[in-house]
C-alpha positions as CSV (number, residue, x, y, z in Angstrom):
1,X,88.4,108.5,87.1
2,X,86.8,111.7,88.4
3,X,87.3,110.5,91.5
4,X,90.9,110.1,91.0
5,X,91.3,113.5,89.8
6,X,89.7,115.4,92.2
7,X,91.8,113.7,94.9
8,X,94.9,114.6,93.4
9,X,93.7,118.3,91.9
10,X,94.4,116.9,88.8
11,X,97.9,116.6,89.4
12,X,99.2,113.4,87.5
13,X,102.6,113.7,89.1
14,X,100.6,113.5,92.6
15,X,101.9,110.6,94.5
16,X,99.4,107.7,95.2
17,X,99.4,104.7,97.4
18,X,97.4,102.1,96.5
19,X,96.5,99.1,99.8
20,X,93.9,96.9,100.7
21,X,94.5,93.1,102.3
22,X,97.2,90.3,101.6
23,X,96.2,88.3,98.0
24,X,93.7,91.3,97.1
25,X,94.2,92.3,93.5
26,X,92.3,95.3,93.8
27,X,94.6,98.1,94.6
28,X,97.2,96.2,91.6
29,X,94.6,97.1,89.1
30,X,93.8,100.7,90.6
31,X,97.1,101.7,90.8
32,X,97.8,100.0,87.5
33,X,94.5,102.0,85.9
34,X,95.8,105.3,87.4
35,X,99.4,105.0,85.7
36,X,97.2,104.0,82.2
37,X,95.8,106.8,82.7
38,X,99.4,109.2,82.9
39,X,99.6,109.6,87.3
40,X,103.5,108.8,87.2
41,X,104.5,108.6,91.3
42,X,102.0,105.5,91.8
43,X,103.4,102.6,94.3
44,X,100.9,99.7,95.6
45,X,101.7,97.6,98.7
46,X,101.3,94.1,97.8
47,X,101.2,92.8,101.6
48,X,98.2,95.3,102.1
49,X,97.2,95.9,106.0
50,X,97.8,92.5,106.7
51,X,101.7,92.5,106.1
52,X,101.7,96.4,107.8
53,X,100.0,94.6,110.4
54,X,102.7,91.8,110.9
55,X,105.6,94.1,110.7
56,X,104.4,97.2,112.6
57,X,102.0,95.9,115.0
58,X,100.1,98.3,114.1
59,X,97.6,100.5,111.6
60,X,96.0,104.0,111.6
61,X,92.3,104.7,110.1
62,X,91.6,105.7,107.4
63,X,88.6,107.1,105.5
64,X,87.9,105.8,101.9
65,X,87.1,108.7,99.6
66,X,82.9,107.7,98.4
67,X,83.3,107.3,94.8
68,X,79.7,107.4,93.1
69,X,79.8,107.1,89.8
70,X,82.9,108.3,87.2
């Protein structure tokens, strides 16, 4: 969860967006773990990229944030 917090600052009321692909359950269970762990503005995109994908035609990069060890 260091990770998490030094993305944020350490600000829990920080608004998060949690995404990957279509039936992934990954980014569910990070943005669930984030609001166990008191961020309050937390919303997950259950269609991921591949729903953005479908309904926008089309998606900007993005650069993960290396997460070694917590």
């Amino acid at each position: 969860f260091a990770a998490l917090d030094r993305l944020t600052g350490n600000d829990r009321a920080a608004p998060l967006v949690f995404f990957c692909k279509a039936d992934c359950w990954m980014s569910w269970n990070a943005g669930r773990r984030a609001i166990l762990r008191g961020h309050s503005r937390v919303g997950w995109f259950p269609g991921g990229t591949d729903d953005w994908l479908a309904f926008h035609g089309t998606l900007e990069p993005v650069h993960p944030f290396a997460v070694i060890s917590d």
